[in-house]
VOVOMAR-428170 format. One record per residue: x, y, z of N, C-alpha, C, O, CB in turn. Coordinates in steps of 0.1 Angstrom, whole numbers, plus 5000, padded with zeros to 4 digits. Each point is the difference from the previous one (the first is absolute). Last residue first. Glycine has a CB too. Layout:
N
XYZXYZXYZXYZXYZ
...
! end
This chain:
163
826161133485500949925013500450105009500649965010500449874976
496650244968499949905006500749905008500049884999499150184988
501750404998498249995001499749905007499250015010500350074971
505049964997499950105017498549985001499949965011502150284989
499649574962499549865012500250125012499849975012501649724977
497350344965499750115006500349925011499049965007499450194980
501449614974500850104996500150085013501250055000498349944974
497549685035501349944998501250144995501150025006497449714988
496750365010500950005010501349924997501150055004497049985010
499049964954500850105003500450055008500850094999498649934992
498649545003500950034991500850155000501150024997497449804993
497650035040501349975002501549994987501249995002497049885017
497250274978500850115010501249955003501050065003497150035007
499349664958500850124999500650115005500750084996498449854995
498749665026500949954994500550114992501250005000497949775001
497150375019500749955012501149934993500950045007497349935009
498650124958500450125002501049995008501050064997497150044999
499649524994500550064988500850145001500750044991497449825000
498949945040501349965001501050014987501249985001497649895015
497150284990500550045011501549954998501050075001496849935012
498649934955500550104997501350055009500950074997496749974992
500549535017500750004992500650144998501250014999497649814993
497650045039501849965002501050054990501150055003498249745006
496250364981500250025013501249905004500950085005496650004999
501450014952499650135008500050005013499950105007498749944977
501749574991500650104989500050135010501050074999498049824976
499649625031500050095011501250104989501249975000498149845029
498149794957501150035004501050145003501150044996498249764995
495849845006500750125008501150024999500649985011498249995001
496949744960501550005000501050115005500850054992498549824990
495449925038500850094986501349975003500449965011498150264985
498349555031499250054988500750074991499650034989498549995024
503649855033499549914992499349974990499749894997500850105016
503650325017498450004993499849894989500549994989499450275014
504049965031499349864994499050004998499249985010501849904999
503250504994498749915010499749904988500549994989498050215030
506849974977498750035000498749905005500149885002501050244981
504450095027498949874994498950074997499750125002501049685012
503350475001499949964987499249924997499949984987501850065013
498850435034500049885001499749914982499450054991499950015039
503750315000498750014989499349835002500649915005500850304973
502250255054499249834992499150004992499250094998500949815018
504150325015499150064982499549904997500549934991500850224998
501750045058499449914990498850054992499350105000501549735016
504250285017498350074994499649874994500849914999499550364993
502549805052499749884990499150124992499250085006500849635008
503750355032499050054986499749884993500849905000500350344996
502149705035500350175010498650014988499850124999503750015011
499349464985498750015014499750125002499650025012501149815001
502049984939500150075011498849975010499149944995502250224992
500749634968499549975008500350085014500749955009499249874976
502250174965499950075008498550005011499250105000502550004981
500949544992500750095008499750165007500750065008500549784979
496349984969500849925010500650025003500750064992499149855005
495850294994500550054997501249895005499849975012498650264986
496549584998501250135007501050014993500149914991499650065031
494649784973501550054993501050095008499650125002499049894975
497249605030500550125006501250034990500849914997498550055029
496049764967501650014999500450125005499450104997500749774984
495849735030500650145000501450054992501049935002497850035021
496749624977502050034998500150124999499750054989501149774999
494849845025500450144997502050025004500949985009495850124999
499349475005500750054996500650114993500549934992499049925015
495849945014500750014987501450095007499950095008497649934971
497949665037501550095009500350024985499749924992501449965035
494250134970500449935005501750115004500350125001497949634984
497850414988500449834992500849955011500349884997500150184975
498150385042499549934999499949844996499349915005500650304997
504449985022499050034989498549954998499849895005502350124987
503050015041498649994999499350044987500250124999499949915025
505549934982498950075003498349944997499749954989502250245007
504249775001498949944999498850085006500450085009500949714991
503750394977499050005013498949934999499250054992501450145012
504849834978498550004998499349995011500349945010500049964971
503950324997499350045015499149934990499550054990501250215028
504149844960498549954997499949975010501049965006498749974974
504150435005499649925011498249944994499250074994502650105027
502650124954498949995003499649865006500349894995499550284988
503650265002500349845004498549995002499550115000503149855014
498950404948499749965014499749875003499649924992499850285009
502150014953501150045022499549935008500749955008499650284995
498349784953500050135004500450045009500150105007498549914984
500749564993500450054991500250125002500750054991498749824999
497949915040502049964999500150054991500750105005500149705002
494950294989500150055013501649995000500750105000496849835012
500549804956500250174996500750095013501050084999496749904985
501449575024500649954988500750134997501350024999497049784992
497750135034501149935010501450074990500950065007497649645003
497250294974500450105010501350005004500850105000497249885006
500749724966499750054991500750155007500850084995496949744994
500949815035501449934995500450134992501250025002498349694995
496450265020500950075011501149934993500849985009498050075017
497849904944500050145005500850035012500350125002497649874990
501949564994500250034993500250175001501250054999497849734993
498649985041501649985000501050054988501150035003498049795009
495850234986500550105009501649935005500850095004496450005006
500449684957499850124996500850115012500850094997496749824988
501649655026501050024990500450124992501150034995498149775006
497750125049500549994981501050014996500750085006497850004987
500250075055500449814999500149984985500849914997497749985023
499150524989501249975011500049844996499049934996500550275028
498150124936499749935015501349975008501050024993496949864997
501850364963501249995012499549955008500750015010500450144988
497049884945499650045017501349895009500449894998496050144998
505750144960498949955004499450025011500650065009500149824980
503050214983500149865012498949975001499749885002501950175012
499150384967500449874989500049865008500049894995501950284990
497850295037498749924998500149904989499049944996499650275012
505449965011499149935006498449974998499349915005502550155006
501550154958500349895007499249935008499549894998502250195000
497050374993499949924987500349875003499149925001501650254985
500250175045498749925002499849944990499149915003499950215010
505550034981499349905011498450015003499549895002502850145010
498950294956500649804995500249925010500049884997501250174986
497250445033499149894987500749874999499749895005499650304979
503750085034499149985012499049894993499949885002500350385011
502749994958500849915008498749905008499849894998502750325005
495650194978500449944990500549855007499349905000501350344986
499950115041498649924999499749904986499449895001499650325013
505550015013499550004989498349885000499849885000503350184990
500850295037499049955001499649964991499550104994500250005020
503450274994500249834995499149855005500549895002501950234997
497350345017499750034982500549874995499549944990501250345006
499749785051498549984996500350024988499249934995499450155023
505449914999499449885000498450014992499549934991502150025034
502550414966499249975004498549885004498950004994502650184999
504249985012498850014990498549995005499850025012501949874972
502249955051500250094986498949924988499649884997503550195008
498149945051499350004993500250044982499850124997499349905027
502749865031500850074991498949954987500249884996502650125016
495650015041500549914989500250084991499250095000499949725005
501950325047498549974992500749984985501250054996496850135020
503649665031500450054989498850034990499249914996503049975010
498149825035499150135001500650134988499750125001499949805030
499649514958501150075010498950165001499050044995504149824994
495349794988501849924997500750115015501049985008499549984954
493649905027500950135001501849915001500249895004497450315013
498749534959500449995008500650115005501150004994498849815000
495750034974501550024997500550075019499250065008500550034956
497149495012500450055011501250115000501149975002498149815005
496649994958501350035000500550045016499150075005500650004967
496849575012500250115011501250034996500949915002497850035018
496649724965501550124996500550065005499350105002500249924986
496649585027500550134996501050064994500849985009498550005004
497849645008499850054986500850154992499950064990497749815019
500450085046500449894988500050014983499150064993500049835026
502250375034498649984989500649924990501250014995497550245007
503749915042499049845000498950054989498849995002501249915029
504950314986499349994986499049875005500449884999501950224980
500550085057499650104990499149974988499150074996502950025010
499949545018499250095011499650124991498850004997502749935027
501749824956498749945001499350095012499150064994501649694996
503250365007499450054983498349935005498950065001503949914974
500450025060499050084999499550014987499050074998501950035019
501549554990498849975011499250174998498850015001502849795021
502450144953499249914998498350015004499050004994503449895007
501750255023500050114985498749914992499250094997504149984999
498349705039499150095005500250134987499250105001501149815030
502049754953498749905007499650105009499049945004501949804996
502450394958500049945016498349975001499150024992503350135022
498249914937500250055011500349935011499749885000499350244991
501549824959500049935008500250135009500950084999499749674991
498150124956500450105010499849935013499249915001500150284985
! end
């Protein structure tokens, strides 16, 4: 995905947390959106599960693993399959262990990039670093983003929702 360079300048200005998932859905116009059926009933948690299934199959997600490139390739991958263009934002940052790197992914809608609204829906996908147990974050990146990869699957059927 390729934005202009002050289209750019604000995503990053909006989003400085690391590690993230961000679906962005975009208003298309002051038309209010032509809706059919019902999105919330097509909601499938079931759906939602076999992604945190996936990603806790990877393993613990520290920032810089293998395990967590694997997991945004994994992201990356479902998210286009459903429409949406998706942007990688890495942000270096302070840590205790030092400077670590963190890869954001922003997901939008393509071509419909407006300035007039942004919602956003984040979750985030790595997991902490604990040096005594095997963390892979089942309940807290995972369950999130597991849900976040199904909202975007039904929004895709529902694109007045998401644009």
């Amino acid at each position: 995905m390729r934005l202009a360079g002050n289209e750019k300048q604000r995503l990053r200005h909006r989003v400085r947390f690391a590690g993230l998932l961000v679906l962005a859905a975009l208003p298309g116009s002051c038309k209010p959106p032509v809706v059919q059926g019902r999105p919330w009933e097509e909601f499938s948690g079931a759906k939602a599960l076999a992604h945190v299934q996936a990603l806790v199959d990877f393993g613990p997600r520290p920032p810089g693993s293998d395990a967590i490139k694997r997991a945004r390739a994994y992201i990356r991958d479902n998210l286009r399959a459903t429409g949406w263009e998706v942007l990688e934002q890495p942000v270096t940052r302070q840590t205790p262990r030092g400077a670590v790197t963190f890869v954001n992914l922003i997901a939008r809608r393509p071509n419909e990039w407006h300035h007039e609204g942004v919602y956003l829906v984040a979750s985030h996908y790595d997991t902490k670093i604990f040096d005594s147990i095997r963390f892979v974050g089942a309940n807290d990146g995972g369950s999130s983003t597991g849900a976040l990869l199904e909202l975007a699957r039904v929004l895709d059927h529902h694109r007045g929702l998401a644009a």
